[in-house]
N, C-alpha and C positions, 0 to 999 in steps of 0.2 A: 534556542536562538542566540543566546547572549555568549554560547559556548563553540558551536560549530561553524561558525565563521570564521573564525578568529578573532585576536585580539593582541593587546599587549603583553609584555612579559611582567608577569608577579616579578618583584625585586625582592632582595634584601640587599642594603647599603651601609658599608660603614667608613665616616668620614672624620678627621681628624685638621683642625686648626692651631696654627701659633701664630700670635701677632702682638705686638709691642702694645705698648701702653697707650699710647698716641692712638692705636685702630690701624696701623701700618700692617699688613698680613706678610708675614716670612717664610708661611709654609703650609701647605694645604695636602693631606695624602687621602685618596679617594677610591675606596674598592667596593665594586657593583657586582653582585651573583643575581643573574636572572633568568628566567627560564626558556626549555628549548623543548617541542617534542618529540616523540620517536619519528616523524614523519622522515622520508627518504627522496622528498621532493629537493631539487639544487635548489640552495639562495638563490635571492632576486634581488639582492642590493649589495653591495658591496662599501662598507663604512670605512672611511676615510682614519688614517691614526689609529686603527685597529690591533692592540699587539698579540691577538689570539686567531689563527684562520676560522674561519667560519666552520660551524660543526653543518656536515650535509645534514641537508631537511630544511628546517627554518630559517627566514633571513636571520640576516644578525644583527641587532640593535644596541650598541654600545651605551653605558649609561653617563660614563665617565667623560664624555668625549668633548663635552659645554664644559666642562671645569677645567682643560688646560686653557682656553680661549679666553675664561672670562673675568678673573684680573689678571690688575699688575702685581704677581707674587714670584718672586725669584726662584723658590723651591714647590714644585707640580711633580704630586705622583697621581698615577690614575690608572686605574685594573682592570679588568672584566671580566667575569668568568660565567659558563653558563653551564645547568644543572639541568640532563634531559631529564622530564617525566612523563607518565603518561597519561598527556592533557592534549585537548585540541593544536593547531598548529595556531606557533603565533603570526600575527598578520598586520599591516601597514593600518596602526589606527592611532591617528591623531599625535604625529611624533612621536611616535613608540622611544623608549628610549632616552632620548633628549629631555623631554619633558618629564620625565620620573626624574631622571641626573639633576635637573636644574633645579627639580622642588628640593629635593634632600641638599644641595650646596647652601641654596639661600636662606631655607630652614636654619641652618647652622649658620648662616652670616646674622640673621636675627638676635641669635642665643649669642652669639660672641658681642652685638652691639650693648644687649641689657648688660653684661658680665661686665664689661668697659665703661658702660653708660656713655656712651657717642649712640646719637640720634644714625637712626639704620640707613635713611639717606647720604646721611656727613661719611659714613664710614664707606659705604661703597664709591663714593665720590674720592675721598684717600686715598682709593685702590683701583682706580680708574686707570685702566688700560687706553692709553695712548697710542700704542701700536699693536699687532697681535702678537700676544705673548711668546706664543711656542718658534715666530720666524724674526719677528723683531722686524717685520715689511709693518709698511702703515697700511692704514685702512683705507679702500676707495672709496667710503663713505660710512662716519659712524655718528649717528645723533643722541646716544643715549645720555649724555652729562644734559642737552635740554629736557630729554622725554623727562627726565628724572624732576629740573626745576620746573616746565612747566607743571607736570603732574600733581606737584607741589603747593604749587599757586592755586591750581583749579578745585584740589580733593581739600584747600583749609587745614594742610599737614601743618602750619603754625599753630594754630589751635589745638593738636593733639595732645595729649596727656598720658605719658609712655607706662607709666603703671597701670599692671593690668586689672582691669574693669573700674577704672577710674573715673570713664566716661560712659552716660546715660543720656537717655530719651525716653523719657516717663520711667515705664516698666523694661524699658529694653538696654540691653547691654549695645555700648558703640565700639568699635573696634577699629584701626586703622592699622594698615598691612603696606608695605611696598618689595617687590623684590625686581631685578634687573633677572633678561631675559639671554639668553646665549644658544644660537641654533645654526650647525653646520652649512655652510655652502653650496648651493648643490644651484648645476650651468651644464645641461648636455645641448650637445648641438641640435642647430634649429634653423630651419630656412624660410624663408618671406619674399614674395614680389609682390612690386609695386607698381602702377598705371595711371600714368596722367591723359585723362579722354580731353579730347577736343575743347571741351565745355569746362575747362579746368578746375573740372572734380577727380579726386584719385582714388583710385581702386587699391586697396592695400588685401593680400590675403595671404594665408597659411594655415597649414593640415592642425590646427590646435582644436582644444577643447574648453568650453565656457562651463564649468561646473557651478556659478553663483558666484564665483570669485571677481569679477568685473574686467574678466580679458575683454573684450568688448570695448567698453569703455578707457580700459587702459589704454590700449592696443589707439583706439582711433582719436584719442588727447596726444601719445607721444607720435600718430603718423603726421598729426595736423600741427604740429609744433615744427615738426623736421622740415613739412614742405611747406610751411610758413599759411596756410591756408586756415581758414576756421572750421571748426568741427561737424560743419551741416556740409562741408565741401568732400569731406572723406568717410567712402565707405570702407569697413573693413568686413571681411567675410574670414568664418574658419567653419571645422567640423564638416569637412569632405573629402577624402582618402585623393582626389584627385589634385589639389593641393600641394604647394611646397610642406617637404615633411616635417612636422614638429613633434618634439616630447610628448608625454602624459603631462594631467595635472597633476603635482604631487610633489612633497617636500618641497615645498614653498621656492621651487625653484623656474616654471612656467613662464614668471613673469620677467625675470633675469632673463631666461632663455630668449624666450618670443621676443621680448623688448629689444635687444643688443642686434637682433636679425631684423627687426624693422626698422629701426634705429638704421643701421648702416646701409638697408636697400633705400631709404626712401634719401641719403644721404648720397650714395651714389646715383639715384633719378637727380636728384640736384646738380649734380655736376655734369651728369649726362644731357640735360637737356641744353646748356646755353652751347655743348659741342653738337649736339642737331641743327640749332638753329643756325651757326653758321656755317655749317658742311651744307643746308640749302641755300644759303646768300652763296656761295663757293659752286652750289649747281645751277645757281637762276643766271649767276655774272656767266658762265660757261657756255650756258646753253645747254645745260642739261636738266632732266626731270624723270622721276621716279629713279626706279632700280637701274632701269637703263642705261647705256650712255649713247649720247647722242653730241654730233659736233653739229656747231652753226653751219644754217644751210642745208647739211643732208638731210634726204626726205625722211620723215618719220620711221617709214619699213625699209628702210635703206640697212643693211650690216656690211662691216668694215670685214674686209676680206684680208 
C-alpha cells in the first residue's frame, strides 16, 4: 500500500552557508539528488526554474527550488539531479519536493543561529526578503515578518531557553522549534459565472472541486464581498462537468485560481447591472419592451417593413 501508489522522492541533500557575524547570509549553495523510476509514463507537472528537463516517466519534483525564493542572500546556487531506480513511481504527495528542500534549508538556518547565538527568529528576520529574490518584482502579498511575530507572541518564544534540553515539564523534555515556509506559485486558468435572480440573491458557480479544503466557503465570503451582499444571499455551486471549467485541486493553487475568476466575474455583474438598468429607463422612455423593438403607437404585431 504505502509502495504502490506512489509517493515522494527519497532525497539526499547537501547544503552549504556563509554569513557574517551579525546573521547577515552571503551565500547559500544548495544540491538535491532524488529519486525517479524506471516508469516510461510522460510527466505530469512541469516545475518552474528547473535547470534539468525532466527524465520520461516521473514527474519531476525539484528540491531546491524554495531556496532561491526564500531570503535576502545575494549569492543562490541551487541543483537537482535525479537517480533512476527500481522503485515504485513517484507520485503528487503532500508537496513532493518543496517540502523535503525547505526542511533541509531551515535545518541549517537553525545550526547557523546556535553557531552565531542570534535567536533563530531575529536571524531570519535579518534576511527577510522584501522583494523576490531571484526577479527583484515585489511581492503581491507577503505576510511572513507578522506570521513570525505573531507566532511569537502566542507559542511564549520569550520565555524560551535556546540550550538544548534546558526546558522541562516534570519528566518531559520541552522543546521550541520555528522555521519560515517557501512554496512555488502555481494560477492555471479558471472560469466562473455569476447570476443575480430577481430576489437579489446571486448564483456564483464553476467546474471546481471541494476536497475539505473550504472552496465552498472561500468561494461564497469572496462572491458576497464583490457583490456587496451578505453570505445567506449567495449561493455558490461547483463539482459538475457542465460548469464553467476550472483546474484540479492541487499545489495549493485552486484557491488563487478559482478566486481571481470569481473575483473578476462577480466584478463585471457589478458594472453590468447599473448598464441594464438604464438600457431599460432608455427602452421604457422609447417605448420599447423586451427583445423586441417596438415604436410608439405601432400595434404590437405590427413589423417595420
Amino acid at each position: 500500500m504505502f509502495t504502490g501508489i506512489g509517493r515522494r522522492p527519497s532525497t539526499v541533500q547537501h547544503l552549504k552557508v556563509a554569513a557574517t557575524r551579525e546573521g547577515k547570509l552571503v551565500a547559500i549553495d544548495h544540491e538535491g539528488v532524488s529519486t525517479a523510476s524506471m516508469a516510461a509514463e510522460p510527466p505530469t507537472r512541469k516545475a518552474p526554474l528547473q535547470s534539468l528537463p525532466p527524465a520520461p516517466g516521473d514527474p519531476y519534483f525539484p528540491l531546491t527550488i524554495g531556496t532561491t525564493a526564500a531570503y535576502a542572500c545575494p549569492n543562490v546556487a541551487a541543483r537537482d539531479k535525479r537517480v533512476r531506480l527500481n522503485i515504485p513511481p513517484i507520485a503528487m504527495m503532500r508537496a513532493p519536493g518543496e517540502a523535503e528542500g525547505n526542511f533541509a534549508l531551515e535545518s541549517l538556518l537553525d545550526e547557523l543561529s546556535y553557531e552565531l547565538g542570534v535567536d533563530p527568529i531575529e536571524l531570519r528576520l535579518r534576511n527577510y526578503a522584501e522583494v523576490h529574490p531571484p526577479t527583484g518584482l515585489p511581492w503581491s502579498s507577503k505576510a511572513l515578518r507578522e506570521c513570525y511575530q505573531v507566532g511569537a507572541d502566542r507559542f511564549g518564544w520569550a520565555r524560551r531557553e535556546p540550550a538544548v534540553g534546558a526546558m522541562r515539564d516534570g519528566r518531559w523534555l520541552v522543546g521550541y522549534g520555528v522555521a519560515g515556509v517557501t512554496f512555488t506559485h502555481y494560477q492555471a486558468r479558471c472560469q466562473a459565472r455569476a447570476t443575480i435572480r430577481r430576489d437579489g440573491t446571486a448564483r456564483v458557480c464553476s467546474g471546481a472541486t471541494d476536497i475539505g479544503t473550504g472552496t465552498y466557503t472561500v468561494m461564497t465570503q469572496l462572491a458576497a464581498e464583490v457583490l456587496g451582499l451578505g453570505m445567506d444571499r449567495v449561493t455558490f455551486e461547483l463539482g459538475d462537468t457542465r460548469l464553467p471549467r476550472a483546474p484540479e485541486a492541487g499545489g495549493s493553487g485552486l484557491t488563487a485560481a478559482l478566486g481571481s475568476a470569481v473575483h473578476n466575474t462577480c466584478i463585471g455583474l457589478v458594472a453590468a447591472v447599473p448598464r441594464a438598468r438604464r438600457r431599460r429607463f432608455r427602452l421604457a422612455a422609447a417605448g420599447l419592451r423586451g427583445r423586441g423593438r417596438r415604436r410608439p403607437g405601432r400595434p404590437p404585431g405590427a413589423r417595420r417593413r
